[in-house]
N, C-alpha and C positions, 0 to 999 in steps of 0.2 A: 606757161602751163605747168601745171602741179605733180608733179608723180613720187609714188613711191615705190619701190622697188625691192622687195625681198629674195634672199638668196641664204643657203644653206643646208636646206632642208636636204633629209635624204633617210637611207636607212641605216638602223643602229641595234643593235642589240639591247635587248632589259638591263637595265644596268649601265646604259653606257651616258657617252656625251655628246651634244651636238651644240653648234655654236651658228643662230643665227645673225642674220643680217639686216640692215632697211637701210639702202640709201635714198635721199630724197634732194629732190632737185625742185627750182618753182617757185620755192618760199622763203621767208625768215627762217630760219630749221632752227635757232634757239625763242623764237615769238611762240613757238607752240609747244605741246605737250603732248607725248606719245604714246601710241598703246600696244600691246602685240594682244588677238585676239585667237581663237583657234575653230575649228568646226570639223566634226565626224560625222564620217556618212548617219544619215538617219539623227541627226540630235542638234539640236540647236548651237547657234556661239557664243561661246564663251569668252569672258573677258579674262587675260590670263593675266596681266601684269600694264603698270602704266607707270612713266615717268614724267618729274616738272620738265619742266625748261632749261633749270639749271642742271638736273642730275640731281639734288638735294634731297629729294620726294620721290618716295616708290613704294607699290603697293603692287600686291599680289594677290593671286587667287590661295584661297586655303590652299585648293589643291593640289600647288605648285612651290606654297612657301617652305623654304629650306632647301629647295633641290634647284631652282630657277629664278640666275640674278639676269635682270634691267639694267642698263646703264647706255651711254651716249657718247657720243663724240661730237660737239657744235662745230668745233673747226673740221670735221671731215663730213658734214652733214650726216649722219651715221647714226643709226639704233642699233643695240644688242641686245640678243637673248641667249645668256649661255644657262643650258639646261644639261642638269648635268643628274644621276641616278633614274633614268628613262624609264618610265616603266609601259606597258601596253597600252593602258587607257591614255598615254601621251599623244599615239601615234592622230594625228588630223593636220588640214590645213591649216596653215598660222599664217594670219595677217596683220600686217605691219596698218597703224592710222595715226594719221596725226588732228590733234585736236587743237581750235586759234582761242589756246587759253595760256597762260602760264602754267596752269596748276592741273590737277585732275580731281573733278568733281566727284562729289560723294557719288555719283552715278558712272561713274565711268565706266565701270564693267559691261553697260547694257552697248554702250557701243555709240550710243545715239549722239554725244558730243562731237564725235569725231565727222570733219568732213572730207577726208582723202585717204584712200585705203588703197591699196595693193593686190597684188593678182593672186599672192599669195603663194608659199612656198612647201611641201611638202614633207612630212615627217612622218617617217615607217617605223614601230617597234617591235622588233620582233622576241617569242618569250623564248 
């Protein structure tokens, strides 16, 4: 059975850092390609960041490029999201997916590649 499991989330000041997590258990964890997504009350999700397989390939949302790096650990089956200059419009749910591609599709922000998602971890910013 597939799971993914986010951890980290919490509250942080404008300005600050926070450093998530996604362990995943169930799969190949270097066969797929991952994603961290987010969602605020009232507003659709957003695709925030995705990596290959290997770690090589990383893409970001505008809204996040420069403040928030992507990266992996295969040998610890492990995702990361360190987000670092927080600002308010950061604070929503972040979920961890993983996608059975190597790569991430020109689409990947919509979400729709990915087939195992997470319950999802919580991030407060306060101004």
């Amino acid at each position: 059975q597939v799971q993914v499991v986010e951890s980290g989330g919490g509250l942080v000041q404008a300005g600050g850092s926070l450093r998530l997590s996604c362990a995943a258990s169930g799969l190949t964890f270097d066969d797929y390609g991952m994603g961290w997504f987010r969602q605020a009350p009232g507003k659709e999700r957003e695709g925030v960041s995705c990596i290959s397989y290997s770690g090589r390939r990383t893409y970001y949302a505008d809204s996040v490029k420069g403040r928030f790096t992507i990266s992996r650990d295969n040998a610890k089956n492990t995702l990361y999201l360190q987000m670092n200059s927080l600002e308010p419009e950061d604070a929503a749910l972040y979920y961890c997916a993983a996608q059975q591609s190597y790569t991430c599709s020109g689409s990947w922000s919509t979400g729709l590649a990915f087939s195992y998602w997470g319950q999802g971890t919580q991030v407060t910013v306060s101004s």
